[in-house]
N, C-alpha and C positions, 0 to 999 in steps of 0.2 A: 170374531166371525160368529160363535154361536151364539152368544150375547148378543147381536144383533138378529140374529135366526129367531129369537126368543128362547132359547135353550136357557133354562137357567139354573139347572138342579146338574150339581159333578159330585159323583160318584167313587171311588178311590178306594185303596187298603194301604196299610202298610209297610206290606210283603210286597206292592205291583213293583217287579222291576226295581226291587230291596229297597225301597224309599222313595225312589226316582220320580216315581208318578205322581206324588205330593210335592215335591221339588217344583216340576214343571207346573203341576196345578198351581201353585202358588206363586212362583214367577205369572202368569199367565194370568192371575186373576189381579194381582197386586194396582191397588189405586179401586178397584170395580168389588171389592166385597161386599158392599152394601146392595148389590145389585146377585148375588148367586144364593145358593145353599148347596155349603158343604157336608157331603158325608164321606164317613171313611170308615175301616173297622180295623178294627185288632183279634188276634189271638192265636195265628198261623206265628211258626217259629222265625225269627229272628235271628237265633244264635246259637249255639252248641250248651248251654245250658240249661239246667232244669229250670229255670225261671225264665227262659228265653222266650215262652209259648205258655196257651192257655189263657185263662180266664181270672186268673189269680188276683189279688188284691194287687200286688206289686207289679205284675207284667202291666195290666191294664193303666197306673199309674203311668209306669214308666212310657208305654208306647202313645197313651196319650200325648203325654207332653213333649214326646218329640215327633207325633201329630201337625202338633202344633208347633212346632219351630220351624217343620220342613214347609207346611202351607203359609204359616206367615201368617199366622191371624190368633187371636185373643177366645176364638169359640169355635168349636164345631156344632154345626146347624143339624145334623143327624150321628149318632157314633152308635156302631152299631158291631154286636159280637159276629166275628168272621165265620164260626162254628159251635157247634156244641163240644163245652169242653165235660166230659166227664170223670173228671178226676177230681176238678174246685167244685164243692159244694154251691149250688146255684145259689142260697144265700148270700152267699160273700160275691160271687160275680155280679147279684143283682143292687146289695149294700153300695160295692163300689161305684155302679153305674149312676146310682142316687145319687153318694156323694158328688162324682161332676158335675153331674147339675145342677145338684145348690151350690158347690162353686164358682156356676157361672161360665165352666172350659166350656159345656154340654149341653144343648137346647134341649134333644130330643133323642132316644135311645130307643134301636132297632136290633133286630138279630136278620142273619141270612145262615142260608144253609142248613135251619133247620127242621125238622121235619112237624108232623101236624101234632104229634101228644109233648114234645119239647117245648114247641111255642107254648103248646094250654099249659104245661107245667108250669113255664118262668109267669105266667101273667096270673097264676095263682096261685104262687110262690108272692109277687109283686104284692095283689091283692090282701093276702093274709098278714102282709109286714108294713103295708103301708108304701111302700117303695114305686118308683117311677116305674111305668109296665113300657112294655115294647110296643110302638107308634109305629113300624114295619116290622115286614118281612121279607126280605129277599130271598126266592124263592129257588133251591139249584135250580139250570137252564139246560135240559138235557139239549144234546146235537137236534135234535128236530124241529126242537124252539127256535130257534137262531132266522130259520125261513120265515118267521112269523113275525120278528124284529124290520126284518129286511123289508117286509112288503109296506110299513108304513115308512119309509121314508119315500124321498123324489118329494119334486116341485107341487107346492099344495096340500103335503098331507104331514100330518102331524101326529108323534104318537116316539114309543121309544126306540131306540136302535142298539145293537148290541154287536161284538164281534168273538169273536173264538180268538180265548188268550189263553196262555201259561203262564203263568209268575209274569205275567208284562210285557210278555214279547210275541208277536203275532202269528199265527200259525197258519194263515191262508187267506183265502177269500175270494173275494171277485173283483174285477175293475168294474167301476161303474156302470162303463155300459152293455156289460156278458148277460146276456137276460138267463133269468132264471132257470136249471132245470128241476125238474121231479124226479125224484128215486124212492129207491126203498133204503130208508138207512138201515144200520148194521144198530144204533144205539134202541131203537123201537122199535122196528121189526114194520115200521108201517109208512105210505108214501108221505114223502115230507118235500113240498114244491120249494125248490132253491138248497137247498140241504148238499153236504160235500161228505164224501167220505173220511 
């Protein structure tokens, strides 16, 4: 159905829903890969150990590749760091993300979640080693954003859509067709048309 919307960019983590949502993504996509772009990130915890999270050489290995076992596919078309980890030396987070892509798992390497001198660090960190820089940013979405997602969808219009999740599992919303209200949210202090408390 969004494939034929023209939708063709899926978005993911590792953590949605502990794996679930590459699962279903990849059930869901299987036969049509040639037709999307996949992204997904790593570096939210997975497990009770110290190597279970972060940015590390070996987490990002390991979540990679099982990445890619849950979506079903030979590449991720965006992978992109879930956070800033500050504990692995950006070096070696950025070294590793190199490697995937001359491996070939990794098109394109993006970060989300972090903030404006993190991004200019990695990309001149990238810059000074020679290393693949970050081709996005996914940007936090505080509560107020979410009414700004919403207003581009409906019949005709085009643009992205977003919903208020936890680890994967939904936390509200509206039916379809509850029209919008305006408040003052409690996250910015300022009116946000469609916005939920």
């Amino acid at each position: 159905m969004c494939l034929d919307a023209g939708v063709n960019l899926f978005d993911t983590a590792d953590i949605y829903a502990g794996g679930e949502s590459e699962d279903i993504l990849g059930q869901a996509i299987s036969g049509r890969r040639d037709r999307v772009l996949l992204a997904t990130k790593a570096r939210m915890p997975v497990g009770e150990g110290p190597n279970e999270a972060g940015l590390s050489r070996q987490h990002l290995i390991r979540q990679c590749e099982a990445s890619l076992r849950r979506l079903g596919t030979d590449y991720i078309d965006l992978y992109q760091t879930h956070e800033w980890d500050g504990v692995t030396p950006l070096e070696e987070t950025l070294e590793m993300l190199d490697t995937l892509v001359r491996s070939g798992k990794v098109r394109y390497v993006g970060c989300s979640n972090h903030s404006g001198w993190q991004l200019m660090k990695a990309l001149g960190v990238s810059d000074r080693l020679g290393l693949q820089r970050y081709v996005s940013q996914h940007p936090p979405v505080p509560p107020c954003s979410w009414s700004v997602a919403r207003t581009v969808r409906g019949p005709g219009r085009r643009g992205a859509s977003c919903s208020r999740t936890r680890g994967g599992s939904a936390r509200g919303g509206w039916p379809a067709r509850e029209p919008a209200r305006a408040h003052t949210s409690r996250w910015c202090g300022r009116s946000c048309l469609g916005s939920r408390r």
